[in-house]
C-alpha positions in Angstrom: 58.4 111.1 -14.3 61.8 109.9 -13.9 64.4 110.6 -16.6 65.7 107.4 -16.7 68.2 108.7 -19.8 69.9 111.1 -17.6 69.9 108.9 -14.7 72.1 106.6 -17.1 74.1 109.1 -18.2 74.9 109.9 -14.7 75.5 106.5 -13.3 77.5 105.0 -15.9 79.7 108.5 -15.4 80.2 107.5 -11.7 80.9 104.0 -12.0 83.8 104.8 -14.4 85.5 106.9 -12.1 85.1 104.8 -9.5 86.3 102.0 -11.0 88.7 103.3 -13.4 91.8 104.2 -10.9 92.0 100.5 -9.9 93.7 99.9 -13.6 96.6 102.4 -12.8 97.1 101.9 -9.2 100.3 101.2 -7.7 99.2 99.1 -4.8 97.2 97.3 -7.5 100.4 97.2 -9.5 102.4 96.0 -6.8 99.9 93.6 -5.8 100.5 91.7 -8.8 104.0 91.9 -8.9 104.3 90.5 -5.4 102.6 87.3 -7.1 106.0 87.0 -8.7 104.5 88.7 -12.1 107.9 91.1 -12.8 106.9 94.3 -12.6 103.9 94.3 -12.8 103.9 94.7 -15.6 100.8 94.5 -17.9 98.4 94.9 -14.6 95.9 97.2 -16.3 95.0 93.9 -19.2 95.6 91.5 -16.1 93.5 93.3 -13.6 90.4 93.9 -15.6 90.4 90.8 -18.0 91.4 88.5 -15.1 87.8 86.7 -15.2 88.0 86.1 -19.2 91.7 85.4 -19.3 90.5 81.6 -18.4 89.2 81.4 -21.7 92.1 82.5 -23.3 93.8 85.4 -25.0 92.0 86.2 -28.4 88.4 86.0 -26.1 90.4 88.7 -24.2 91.4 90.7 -27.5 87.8 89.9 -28.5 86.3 91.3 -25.5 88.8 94.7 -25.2 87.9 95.3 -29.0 89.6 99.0 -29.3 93.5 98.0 -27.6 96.0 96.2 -29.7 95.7 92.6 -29.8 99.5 92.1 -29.6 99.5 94.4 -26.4 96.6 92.1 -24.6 98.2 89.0 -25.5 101.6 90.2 -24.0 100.1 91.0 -21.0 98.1 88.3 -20.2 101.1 85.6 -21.0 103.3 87.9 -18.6 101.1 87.5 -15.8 100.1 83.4 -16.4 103.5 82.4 -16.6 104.0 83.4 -12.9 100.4 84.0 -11.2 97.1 82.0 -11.1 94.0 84.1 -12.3 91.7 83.9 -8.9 95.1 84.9 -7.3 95.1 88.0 -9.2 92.1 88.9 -8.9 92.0 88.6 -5.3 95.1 90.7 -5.6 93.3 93.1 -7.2 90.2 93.2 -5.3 92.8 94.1 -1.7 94.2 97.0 -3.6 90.6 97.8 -4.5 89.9 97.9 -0.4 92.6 99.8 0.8 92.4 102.4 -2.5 88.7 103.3 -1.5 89.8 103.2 1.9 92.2 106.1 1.5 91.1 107.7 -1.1 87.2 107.9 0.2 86.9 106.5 3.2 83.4 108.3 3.7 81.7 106.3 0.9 83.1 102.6 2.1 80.5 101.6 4.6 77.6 102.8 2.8 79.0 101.2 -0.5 79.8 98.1 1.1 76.1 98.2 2.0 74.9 98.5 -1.1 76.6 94.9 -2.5 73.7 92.1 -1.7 71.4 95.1 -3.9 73.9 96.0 -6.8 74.4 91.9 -7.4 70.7 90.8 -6.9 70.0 93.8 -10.3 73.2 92.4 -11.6 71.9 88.4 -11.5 68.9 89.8 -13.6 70.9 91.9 -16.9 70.5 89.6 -20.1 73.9 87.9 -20.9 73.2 87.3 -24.7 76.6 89.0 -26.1 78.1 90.5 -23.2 81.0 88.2 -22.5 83.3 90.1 -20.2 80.0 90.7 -17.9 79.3 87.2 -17.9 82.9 86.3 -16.2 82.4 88.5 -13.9 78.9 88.0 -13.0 79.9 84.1 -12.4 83.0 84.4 -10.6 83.2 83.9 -6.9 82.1 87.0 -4.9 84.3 88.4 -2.4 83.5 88.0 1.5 84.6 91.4 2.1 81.3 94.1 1.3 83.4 96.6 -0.1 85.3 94.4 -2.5 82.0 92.9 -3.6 79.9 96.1 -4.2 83.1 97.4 -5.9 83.1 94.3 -8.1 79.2 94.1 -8.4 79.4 98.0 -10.2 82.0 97.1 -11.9 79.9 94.1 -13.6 77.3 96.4 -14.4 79.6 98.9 -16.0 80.9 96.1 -18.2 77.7 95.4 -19.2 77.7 98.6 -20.7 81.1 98.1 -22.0 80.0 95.4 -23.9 76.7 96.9 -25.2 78.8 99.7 -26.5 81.7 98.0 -28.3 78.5 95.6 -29.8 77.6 98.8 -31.0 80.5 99.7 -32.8 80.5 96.7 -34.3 77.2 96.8 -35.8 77.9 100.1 -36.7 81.4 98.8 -38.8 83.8 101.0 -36.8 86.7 99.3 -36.4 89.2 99.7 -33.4 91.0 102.2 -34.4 88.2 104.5 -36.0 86.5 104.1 -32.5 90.0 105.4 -31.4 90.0 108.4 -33.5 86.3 109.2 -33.1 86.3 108.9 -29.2 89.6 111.2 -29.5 87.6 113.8 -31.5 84.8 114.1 -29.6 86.4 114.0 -26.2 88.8 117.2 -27.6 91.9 115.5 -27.2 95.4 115.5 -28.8 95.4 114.2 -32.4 95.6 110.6 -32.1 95.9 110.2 -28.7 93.2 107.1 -27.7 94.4 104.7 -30.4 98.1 105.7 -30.1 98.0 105.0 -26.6 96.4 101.8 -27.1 99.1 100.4 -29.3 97.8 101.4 -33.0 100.4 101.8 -35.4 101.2 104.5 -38.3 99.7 102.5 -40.8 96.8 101.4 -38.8 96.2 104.6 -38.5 96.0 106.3 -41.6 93.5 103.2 -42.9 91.2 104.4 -40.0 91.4 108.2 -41.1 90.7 106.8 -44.7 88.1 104.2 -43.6 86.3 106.8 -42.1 87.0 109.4 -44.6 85.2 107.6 -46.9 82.3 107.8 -45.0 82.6 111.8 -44.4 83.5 111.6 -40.4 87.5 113.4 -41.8 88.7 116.2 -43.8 92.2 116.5 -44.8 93.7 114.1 -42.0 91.0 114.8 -38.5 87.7 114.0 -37.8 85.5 116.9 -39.1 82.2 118.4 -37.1 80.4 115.6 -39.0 82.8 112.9 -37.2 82.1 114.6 -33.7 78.1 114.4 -34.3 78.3 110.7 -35.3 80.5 109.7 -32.2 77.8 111.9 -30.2 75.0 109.7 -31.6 77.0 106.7 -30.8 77.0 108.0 -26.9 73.6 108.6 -27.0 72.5 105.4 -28.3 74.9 103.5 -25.7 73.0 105.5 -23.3 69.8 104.5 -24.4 70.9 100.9 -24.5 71.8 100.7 -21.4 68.5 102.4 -20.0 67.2 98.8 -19.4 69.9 98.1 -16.8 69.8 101.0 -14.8 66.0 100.2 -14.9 67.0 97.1 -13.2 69.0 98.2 -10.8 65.9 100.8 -9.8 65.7 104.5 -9.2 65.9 104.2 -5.3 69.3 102.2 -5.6 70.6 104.0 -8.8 70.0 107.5 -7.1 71.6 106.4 -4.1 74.8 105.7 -5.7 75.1 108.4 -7.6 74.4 110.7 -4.5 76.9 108.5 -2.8 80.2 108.8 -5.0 79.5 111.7 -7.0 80.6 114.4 -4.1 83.5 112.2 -4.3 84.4 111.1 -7.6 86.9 113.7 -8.4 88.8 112.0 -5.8 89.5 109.1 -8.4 90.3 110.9 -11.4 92.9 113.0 -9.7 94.0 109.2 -8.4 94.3 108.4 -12.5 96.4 111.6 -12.9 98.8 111.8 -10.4 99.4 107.8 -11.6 99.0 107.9 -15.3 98.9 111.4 -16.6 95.4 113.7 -17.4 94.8 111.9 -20.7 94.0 108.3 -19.7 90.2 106.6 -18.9 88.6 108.8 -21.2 84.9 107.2 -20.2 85.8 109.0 -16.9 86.2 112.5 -18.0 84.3 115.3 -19.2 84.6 116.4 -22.8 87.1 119.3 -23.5 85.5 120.7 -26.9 
């Protein structure tokens, strides 16, 4: 029988690093900035919550859920004073082409081939509460195969995205505590996630007391307790998002991961030569 659990696991692993280096890339960067955006500035917000950003800035914040609100908002009014949204996202989506082209050029043809497939299981996910999937889902599709089947994972992964943050909020972990949690369990630095999503001193220690409360810290950092829960919190994403791997089917899903896996360290050395070895956590494998 297939393991459709570790088939998720798998996948969703994939389609982050695959995705992921886009947010960081220079040509992605300088993309933007050649729309008269200065710098550039802001492109990770701009470039991923280009299909929301319509609807305006707090369904942006709403939608990115664990970065600071003030950072999202600055970024999004840096690039609409000077850019148009389907500018930047076409923008986006030619850096997206000539990344993969470089960085994997093995995988382009048979990805691109996989786009009419990825979309038809991506037209049949639920939207109920999955906002960010839903902009992308209905925005126009690109011409170029690549670009689409890029942009076709990359709606599928969001679905995911949303399910999880749903998750968090269900479970009353608020964006910071997700910070800290994630940190944890991923054996980071102390503090690292939420820092380097904007979260202040004081946000901070309300977090470490929020979830104190609950047993998750001991004397300032998340005990083996803490760890467990944010382990059960990865599991049950997992298991949440069986369903749309289902979808998607065990030929298609298989395929893929066969496809980029040889591959995908490719894109995480991308993030770290552009970011540093810290950032896109989803796309990493745990260090405790």
């Amino acid at each position: 029988m297939t393991d459709w659990l570790d088939l998720t696991r798998k996948a969703s692993f994939v389609s982050h690093r695959l995705i992921g280096w886009i947010f960081w890339d220079p040509v992605a960067q300088a993309n933007l900035e050649a729309l008269g955006v200065p710098g550039g500035m802001g492109h990770y917000v701009s470039n991923r919550g280009a299909t929301l950003a319509p609807a305006g800035t707090d369904a942006v914040v709403a939608a990115f859920y664990t970065i600071r609100a003030d950072l999202v908002r600055f970024a999004l009014d840096h690039a609409s004073a000077h850019a148009d949204w389907a500018d930047i996202v076409t923008a986006r989506d030619d850096a997206v082409v000539e990344g993969l082209q470089k960085l994997a050029p093995e995988i382009c043809e048979p990805l691109a081939a996989m786009a009419d497939e990825f979309w038809h299981a991506a037209d049949q996910l639920p939207l109920s509460g999955r906002v960010l999937f839903a902009t992308l889902r209905q925005w126009p599709r690109s011409e170029n195969k690549l670009a689409s089947a890029w942009n076709a994972v990359n709606t599928i992964r969001e679905w995911r995205g949303d399910t999880h943050f749903a998750l968090l909020v269900a479970e009353e972990i608020g964006a910071v505590e997700a910070g800290l949690l994630h940190d944890a369990w991923m054996g980071y630095p102390k503090e690292w996630i939420p820092r380097s999503r904007g979260a202040s001193d004081e946000e901070i220690a309300e977090a470490l007391a929020n979830l104190s409360a609950r047993g998750f810290v001991t004397d300032g950092v998340v005990n083996d307790k803490g760890v467990e829960y944010r382990q059960w919190i990865e599991e049950r994403t997992n298991e949440l998002c069986v369903p749309a791997w289902k979808i998607v089917g065990e030929d298609l899903t298989t395929r893929f991961i066969d496809l980029v896996e040889p591959v995908d360290e490719r894109f995480l050395e991308h993030i770290n030569q552009t970011a540093g070895d810290n950032w896109m956590p989803a796309a990493r494998p745990r260090r405790r």
